[in-house]
C-alpha positions in Angstrom: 20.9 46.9 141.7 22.7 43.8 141.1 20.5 41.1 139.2 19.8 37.7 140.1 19.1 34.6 138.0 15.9 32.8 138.8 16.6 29.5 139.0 20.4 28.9 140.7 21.1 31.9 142.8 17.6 33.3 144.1 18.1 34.0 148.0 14.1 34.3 148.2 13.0 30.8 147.0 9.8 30.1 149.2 8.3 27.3 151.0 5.4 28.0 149.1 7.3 28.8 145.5 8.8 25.3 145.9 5.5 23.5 147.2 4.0 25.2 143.9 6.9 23.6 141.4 7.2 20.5 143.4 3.4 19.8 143.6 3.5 20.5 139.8 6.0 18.2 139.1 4.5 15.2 141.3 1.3 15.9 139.5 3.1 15.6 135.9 4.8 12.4 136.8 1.7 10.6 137.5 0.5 10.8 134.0 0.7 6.5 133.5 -2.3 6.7 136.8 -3.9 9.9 135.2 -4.3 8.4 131.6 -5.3 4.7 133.6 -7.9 6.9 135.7 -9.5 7.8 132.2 -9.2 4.9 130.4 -10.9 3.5 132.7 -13.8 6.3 133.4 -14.4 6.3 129.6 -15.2 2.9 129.2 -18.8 2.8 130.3 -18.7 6.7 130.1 -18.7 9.6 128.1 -15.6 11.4 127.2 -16.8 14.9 129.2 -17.9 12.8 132.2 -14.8 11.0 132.0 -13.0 14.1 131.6 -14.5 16.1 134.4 -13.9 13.6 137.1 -10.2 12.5 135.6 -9.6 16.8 136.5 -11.5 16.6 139.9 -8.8 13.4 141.1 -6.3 15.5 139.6 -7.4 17.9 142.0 -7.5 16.1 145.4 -4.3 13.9 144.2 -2.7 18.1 144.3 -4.2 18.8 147.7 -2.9 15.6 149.1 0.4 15.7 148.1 0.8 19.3 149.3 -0.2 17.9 152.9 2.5 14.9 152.3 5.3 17.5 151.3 4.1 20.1 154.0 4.2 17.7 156.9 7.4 15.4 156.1 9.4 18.0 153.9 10.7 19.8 156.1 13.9 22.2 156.6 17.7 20.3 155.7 15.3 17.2 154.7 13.5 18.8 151.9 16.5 18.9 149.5 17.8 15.2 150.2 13.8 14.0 150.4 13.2 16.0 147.2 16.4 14.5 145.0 15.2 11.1 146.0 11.6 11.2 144.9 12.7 12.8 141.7 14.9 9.6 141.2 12.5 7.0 142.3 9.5 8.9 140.3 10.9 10.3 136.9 12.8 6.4 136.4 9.3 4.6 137.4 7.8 6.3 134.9 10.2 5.9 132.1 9.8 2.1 132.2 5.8 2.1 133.1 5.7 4.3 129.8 8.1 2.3 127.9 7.3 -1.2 128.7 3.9 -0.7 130.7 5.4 -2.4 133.3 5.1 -2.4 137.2 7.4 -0.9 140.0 6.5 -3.8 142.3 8.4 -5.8 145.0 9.1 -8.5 142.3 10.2 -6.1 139.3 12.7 -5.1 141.7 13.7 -8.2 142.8 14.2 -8.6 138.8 16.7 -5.8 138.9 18.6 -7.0 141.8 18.9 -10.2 139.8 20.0 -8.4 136.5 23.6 -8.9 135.4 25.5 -6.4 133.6 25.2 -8.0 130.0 21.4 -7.7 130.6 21.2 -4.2 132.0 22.6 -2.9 129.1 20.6 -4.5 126.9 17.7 -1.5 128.3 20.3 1.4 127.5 19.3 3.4 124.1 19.0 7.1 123.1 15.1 7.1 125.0 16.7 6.0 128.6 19.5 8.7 128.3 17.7 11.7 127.2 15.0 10.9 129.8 17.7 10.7 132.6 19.0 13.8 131.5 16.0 15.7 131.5 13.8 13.8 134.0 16.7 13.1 136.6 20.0 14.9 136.3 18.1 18.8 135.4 15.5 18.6 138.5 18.7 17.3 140.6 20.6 19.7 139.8 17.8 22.7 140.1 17.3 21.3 143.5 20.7 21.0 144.6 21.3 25.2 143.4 18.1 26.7 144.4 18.6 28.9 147.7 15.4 28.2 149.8 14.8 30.8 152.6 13.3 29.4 155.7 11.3 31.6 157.6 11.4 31.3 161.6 9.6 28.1 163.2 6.6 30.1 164.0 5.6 31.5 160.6 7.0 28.3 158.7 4.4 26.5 160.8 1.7 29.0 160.4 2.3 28.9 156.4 2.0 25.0 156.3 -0.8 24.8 158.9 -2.7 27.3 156.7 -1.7 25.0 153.3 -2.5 22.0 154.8 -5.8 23.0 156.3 -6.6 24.6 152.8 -5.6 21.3 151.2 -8.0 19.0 153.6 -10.9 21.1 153.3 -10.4 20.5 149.6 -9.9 17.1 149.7 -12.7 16.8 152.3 -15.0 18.7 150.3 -14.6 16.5 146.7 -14.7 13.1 148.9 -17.6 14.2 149.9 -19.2 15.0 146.9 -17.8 12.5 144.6 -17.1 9.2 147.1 -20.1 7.4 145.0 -18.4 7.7 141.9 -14.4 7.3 143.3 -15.1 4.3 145.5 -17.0 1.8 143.1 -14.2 2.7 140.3 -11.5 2.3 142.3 -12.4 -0.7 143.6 -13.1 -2.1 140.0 -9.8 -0.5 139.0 -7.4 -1.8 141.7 -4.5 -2.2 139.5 -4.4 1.5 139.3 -2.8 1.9 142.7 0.4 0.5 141.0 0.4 3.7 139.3 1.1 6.3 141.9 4.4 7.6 141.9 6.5 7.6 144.2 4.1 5.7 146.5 3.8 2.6 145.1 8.1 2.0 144.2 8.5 3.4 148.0 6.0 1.0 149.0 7.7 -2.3 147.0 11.2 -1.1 148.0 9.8 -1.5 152.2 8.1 -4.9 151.3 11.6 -6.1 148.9 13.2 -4.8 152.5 11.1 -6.8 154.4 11.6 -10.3 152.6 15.6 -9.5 152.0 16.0 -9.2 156.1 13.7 -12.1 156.8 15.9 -15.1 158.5 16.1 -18.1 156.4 14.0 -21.3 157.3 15.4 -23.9 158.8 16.2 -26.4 155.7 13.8 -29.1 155.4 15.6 -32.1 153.1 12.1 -33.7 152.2 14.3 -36.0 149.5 15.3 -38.5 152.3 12.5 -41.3 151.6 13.3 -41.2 148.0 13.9 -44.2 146.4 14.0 -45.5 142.8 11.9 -48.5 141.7 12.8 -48.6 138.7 16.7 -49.4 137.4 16.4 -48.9 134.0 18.4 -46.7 132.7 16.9 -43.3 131.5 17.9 -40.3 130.3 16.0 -37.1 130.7 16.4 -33.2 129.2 14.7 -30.5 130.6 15.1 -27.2 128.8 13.7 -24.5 130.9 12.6 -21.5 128.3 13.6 -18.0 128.8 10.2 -15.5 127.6 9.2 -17.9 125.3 5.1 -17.5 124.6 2.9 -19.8 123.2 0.8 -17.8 120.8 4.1 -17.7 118.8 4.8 -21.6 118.2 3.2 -22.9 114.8 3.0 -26.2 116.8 -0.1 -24.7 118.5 -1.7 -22.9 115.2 0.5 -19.7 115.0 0.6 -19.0 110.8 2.2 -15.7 110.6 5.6 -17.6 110.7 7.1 -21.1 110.9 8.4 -20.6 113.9 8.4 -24.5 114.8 10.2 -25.4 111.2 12.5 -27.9 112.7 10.6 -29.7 115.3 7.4 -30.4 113.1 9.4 -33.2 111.5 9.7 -34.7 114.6 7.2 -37.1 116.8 6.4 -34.6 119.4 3.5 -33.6 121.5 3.4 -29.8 121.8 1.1 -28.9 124.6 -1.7 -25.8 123.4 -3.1 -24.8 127.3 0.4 -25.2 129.6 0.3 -21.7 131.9 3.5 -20.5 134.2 4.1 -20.4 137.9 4.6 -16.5 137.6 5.6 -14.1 135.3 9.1 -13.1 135.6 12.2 -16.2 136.0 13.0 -15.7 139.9 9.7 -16.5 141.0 8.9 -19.1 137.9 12.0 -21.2 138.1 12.3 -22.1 141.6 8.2 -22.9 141.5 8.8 -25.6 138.5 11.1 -26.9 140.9 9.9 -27.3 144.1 6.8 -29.5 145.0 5.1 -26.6 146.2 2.0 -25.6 143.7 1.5 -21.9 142.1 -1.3 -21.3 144.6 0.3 -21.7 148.0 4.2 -21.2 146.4 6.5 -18.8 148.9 9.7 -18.5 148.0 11.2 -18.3 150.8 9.5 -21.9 152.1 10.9 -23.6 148.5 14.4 -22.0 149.3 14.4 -23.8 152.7 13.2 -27.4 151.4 15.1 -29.9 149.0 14.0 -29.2 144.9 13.5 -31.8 142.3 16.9 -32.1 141.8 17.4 -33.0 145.2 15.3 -36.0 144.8 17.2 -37.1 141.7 20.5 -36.8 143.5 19.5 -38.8 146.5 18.1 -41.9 144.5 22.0 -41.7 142.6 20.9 -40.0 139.0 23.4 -37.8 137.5 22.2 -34.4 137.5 23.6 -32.0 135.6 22.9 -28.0 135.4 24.2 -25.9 132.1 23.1 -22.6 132.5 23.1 -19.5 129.9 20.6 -17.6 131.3 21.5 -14.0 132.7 19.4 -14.4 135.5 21.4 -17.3 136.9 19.8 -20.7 138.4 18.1 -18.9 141.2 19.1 -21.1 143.8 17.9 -24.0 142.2 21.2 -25.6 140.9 22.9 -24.6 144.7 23.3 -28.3 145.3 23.9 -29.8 142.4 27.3 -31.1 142.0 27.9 -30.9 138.3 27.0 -27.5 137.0 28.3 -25.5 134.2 27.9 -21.4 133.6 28.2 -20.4 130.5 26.9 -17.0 130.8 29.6 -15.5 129.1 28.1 -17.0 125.6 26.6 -15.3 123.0 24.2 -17.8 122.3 22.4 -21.2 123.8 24.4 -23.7 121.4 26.7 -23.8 123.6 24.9 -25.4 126.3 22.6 -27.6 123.9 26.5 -28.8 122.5 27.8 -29.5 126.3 24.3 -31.6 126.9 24.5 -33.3 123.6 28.2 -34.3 124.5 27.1 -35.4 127.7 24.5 -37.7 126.3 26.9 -38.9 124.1 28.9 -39.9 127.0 27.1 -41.2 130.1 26.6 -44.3 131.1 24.3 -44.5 133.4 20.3 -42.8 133.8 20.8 -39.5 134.1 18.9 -35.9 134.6 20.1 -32.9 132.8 18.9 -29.3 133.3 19.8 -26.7 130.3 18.5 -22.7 131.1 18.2 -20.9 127.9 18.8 -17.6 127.5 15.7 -18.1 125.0 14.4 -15.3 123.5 15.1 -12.7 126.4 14.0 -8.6 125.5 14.3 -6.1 125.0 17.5 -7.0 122.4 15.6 -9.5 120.7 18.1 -9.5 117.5 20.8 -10.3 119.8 19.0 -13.6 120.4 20.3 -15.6 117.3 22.7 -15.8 114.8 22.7 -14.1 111.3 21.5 -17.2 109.4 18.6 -17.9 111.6 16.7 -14.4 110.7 14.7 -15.8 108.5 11.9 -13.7 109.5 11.8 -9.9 107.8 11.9 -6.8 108.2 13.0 -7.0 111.9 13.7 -4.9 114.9 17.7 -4.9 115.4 17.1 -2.2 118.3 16.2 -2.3 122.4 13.9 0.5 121.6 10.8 -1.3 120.9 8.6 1.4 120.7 10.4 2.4 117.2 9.8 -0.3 115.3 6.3 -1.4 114.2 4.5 -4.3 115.7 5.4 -6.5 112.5 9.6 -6.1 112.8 9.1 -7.1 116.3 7.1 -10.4 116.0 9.6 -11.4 113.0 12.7 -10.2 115.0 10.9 -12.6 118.1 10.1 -15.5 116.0 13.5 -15.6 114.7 14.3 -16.9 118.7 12.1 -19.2 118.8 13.3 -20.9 115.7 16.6 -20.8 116.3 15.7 -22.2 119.7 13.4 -24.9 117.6 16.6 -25.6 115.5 18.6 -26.5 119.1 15.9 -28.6 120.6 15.7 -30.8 117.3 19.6 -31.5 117.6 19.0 -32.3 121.0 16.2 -35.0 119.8 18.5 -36.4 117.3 20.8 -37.1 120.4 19.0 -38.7 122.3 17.6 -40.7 119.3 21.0 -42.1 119.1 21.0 -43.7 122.4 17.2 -45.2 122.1 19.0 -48.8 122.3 20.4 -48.4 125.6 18.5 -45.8 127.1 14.6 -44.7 127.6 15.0 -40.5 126.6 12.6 -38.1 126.8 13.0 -33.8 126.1 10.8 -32.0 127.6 10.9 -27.8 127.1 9.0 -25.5 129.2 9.6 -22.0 129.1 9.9 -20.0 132.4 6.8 -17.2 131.6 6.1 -15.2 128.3 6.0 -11.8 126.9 4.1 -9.0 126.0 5.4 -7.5 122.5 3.6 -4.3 122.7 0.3 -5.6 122.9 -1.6 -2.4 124.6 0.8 -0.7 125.0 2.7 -3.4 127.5 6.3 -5.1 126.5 8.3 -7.7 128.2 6.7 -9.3 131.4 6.6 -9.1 134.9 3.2 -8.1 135.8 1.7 -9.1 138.9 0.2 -12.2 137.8 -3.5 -11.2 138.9 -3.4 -8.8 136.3 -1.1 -9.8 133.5 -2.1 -10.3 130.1 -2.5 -14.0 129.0 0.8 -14.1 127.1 3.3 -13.2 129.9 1.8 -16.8 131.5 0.6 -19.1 128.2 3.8 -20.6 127.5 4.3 -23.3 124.7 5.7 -26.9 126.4 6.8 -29.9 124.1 7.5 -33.3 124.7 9.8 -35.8 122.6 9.5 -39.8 124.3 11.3 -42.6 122.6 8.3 -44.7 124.0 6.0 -43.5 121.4 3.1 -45.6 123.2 3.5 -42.8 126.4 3.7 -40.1 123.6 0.8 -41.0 121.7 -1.1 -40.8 125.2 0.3 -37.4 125.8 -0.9 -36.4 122.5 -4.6 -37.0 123.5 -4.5 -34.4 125.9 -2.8 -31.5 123.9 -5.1 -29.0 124.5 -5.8 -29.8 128.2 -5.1 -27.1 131.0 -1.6 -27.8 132.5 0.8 -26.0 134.3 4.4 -25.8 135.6 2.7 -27.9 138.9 3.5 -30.8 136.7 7.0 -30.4 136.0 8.2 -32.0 139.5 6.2 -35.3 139.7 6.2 -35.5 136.0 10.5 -35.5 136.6 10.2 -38.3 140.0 7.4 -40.6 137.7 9.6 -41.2 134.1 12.1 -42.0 136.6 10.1 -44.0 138.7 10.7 -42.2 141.9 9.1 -42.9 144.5 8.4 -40.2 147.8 5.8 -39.1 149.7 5.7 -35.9 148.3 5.7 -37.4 144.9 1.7 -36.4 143.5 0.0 -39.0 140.6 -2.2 -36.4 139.6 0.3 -34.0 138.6 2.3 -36.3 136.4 1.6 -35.8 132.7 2.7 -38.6 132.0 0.3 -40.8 133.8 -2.7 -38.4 132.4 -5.6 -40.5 131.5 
């Protein structure tokens, strides 16, 4: 009798045989909510309790996902269905094990926002050999196994029997475990973000939801703007890029100088200033709107006028130089003189166009400068060769290889190079004190986990983030050194990227309705 391989050419691969593998594999990629489930049993637990009840999830999570696949998987769907989940689940759980991060409707807003440059930066050894073995190999078994379908009536039969097995099993632990399951899921919500492919298939309906939502009606709420005030000003505003505060010896960070340049300088750095959310599309366009983190939509600020709106309107010259990958996220959409310089290695290019046009204007103006900042995972790739000062470091995306001490040097080598930049900038403006008021103010977008736990990069939900992917470091520079030394007083209050937008419409004496005293640091008391 002619012989058959198992896996490619078997004409008697079963419902059943595949529910068996399938099940399996579900189970296995689940490991991140698994490993969460026990964490989180063990802390006020012991390690058999925790164990037992971890194995008794593990159990109902099998006999629900065998009455998912019986009821939706069914003949000339299950293959298509099958290939998809394996994509969606076995890539979830590369990056939620790599980076600890979250397959949520903003992480994939993230990737939709990603440009090439930066989507390369994630490609190393890891990502391939987990594609090949955790993508391509279950595609292709899937696409060469030979299921035999048995006639309608027995096909049902066999899943009614399954899936009434599976419920009474369910049924039966809910029952008998509800008082333990209930209170810890409800103290461990964040799990939920776990569950693969759930919660990606989840995301991916909601990121469907906002993408197909009709736009607004736009709201220009710049048109009782005026200006007061005609002397003439020059402001910077240097929006960071996954810059954190812990890491800026301005606010007590000793394991490096990471603020070597600046400290010379009359500057207040601000030790308490927290982000609008954790990842650039949502943080950008909130630093710029007059909406506050706590009732901020994005959609709503895409369909009103932004700060540079206001600046236009009352005849400031507004200027936009971008080098971040992410692009100006619709902020700099109406600005009229705006500058891309994506295609740079490095910010100096931008800090030399804004120190040329500070050189040069004539008149108050407002300029914008995006950083690409100290944007992971290629943190190396953030600075030039004589600015890594800091050693050993981590001249890899792989994070995970390198030990928590090259990464932190390999970081804080961005920020100084970054510190270097700002201090030019200062000396620019200095330059121009006797015509102009100028002030600098940096504020980075969000922070960033560097391993911490087990978490890199940012981009958590911001309910459950850890403090450094929303404590970001914020510094001033005045020429009126009477302001600054008012500023200086209140270091160490709480502050947040609310200010940035009447802080902006006060040094320039705008006035508007929307325009809020109370959130203008520099009318602080």
């Amino acid at each position: 009798m002619r012989k058959e391989t198992f896996i490619f050419t078997t004409k008697n691969f079963s419902f059943k045989k595949f529910l068996a593998i399938f099940s399996a594999y579900l189970l296995f990629v689940n490991f991140a909510f698994f490993k969460g489930v026990f964490d989180g049993f063990l802390e006020q637990n012991s390690l058999i309790f925790s164990a037992f009840f971890t194995g008794v999830l593990a159990v109902a999570f099998l006999a629900l996902l065998c009455v998912i696949i019986c009821l939706f998987f069914v003949p000339f769907l299950l293959k298509p269905l099958a290939i998809l989940v394996v994509l969606i689940s076995s890539t979830s759980l590369f990056f939620i094990l790599k980076y600890g991060v979250i397959i949520d409707k903003g992480m994939l807003l993230n990737v939709l926002n990603t440009d090439t440059k930066e989507a390369f930066s994630y490609f190393g050894f890891d990502l391939f050999f987990s594609i090949i073995f955790g993508v391509i190999l279950p595609i292709i078994f899937l696409i060469f196994i030979k299921l035999k379908y048995e006639n309608f009536k027995t096909e049902l039969k066999i899943k009614a029997k399954i899936c009434l097995f599976c419920i009474i099993v369910f049924a039966l632990i809910f029952a008998l475990s509800s008082k333990i399951f209930i209170p810890f899921f409800r103290e461990h919500k964040e799990l939920r973000f776990y569950t693969l492919p759930f919660y990606p298939i989840y995301s991916s309906v909601k990121l469907y939801t906002v993408l197909t939502q009709k736009p607004l009606v736009f709201l220009d709420i710049a048109d009782d703007a005026i200006r007061q005030d005609e002397q003439k000003k020059i402001f910077v505003l240097v929006v960071g890029e996954t810059q954190r505060s812990q890491n800026y010896s301005l606010n007590g960070y000793t394991k490096n100088d990471t603020n070597f340049y600046t400290k010379h300088q009359n500057v207040a750095s601000f030790s308490q200033f927290y982000s609008c959310g954790t990842s650039t599309i949502v943080s950008v366009p909130c630093m710029f709107s007059d909406l506050k983190r706590t009732d901020y939509d994005a959609r709503v600020a895409k369909s009103r006028a932004n700060l540079t709106d206001f600046t236009q309107k009352v005849g400031i010259k507004t200027f936009w130089f971008g080098n971040n990958s992410g692009g100006c996220q619709g902020v700099c959409e109406r600005i009229r003189d705006v500058i891309d310089m994506r295609a740079a290695s490095y910010d100096d290019e931008i800090f030399n166009e804004a120190k040329n046009t500070i050189k040069s204007v004539i008149n108050s103006t407002f300029i914008i400068l995006h950083i690409q900042g100290s944007h992971g995972p290629v943190y190396f790739k953030g600075y030039p060769d004589e600015f890594k000062k800091f050693r050993p470091t981590c001249d890899t995306a792989e994070l995970n290889k390198c030990d928590f001490n090259a990464i932190l040097n390999t970081y804080d080598n961005t920020i100084l190079y970054q510190d270097f930049l700002q201090n030019e900038l200062i000396n620019a403006l200095k330059e121009r004190e006797n015509e102009f008021e100028t002030a600098m103010f940096f504020v980075s977008d969000h922070g960033e986990s560097l391993g911490e736990n087990g978490i890199y990069l940012h981009g958590l939900p911001y309910a459950i983030a850890p403090n450094v992917q929303k404590h970001v470091p914020a510094i001033i520079y005045l020429s009126d050194k009477t302001a600054l030394n008012r500023l200086k007083m209140i270091r160490d209050k709480e502050l947040s990227h609310d200010y940035v937008f009447s802080s902006v419409l006060g040094f320039f004496d705008i006035k508007t309705k929307f325009y809020d005293e109370k959130l203008d640091i520099f009318r602080q008391p």
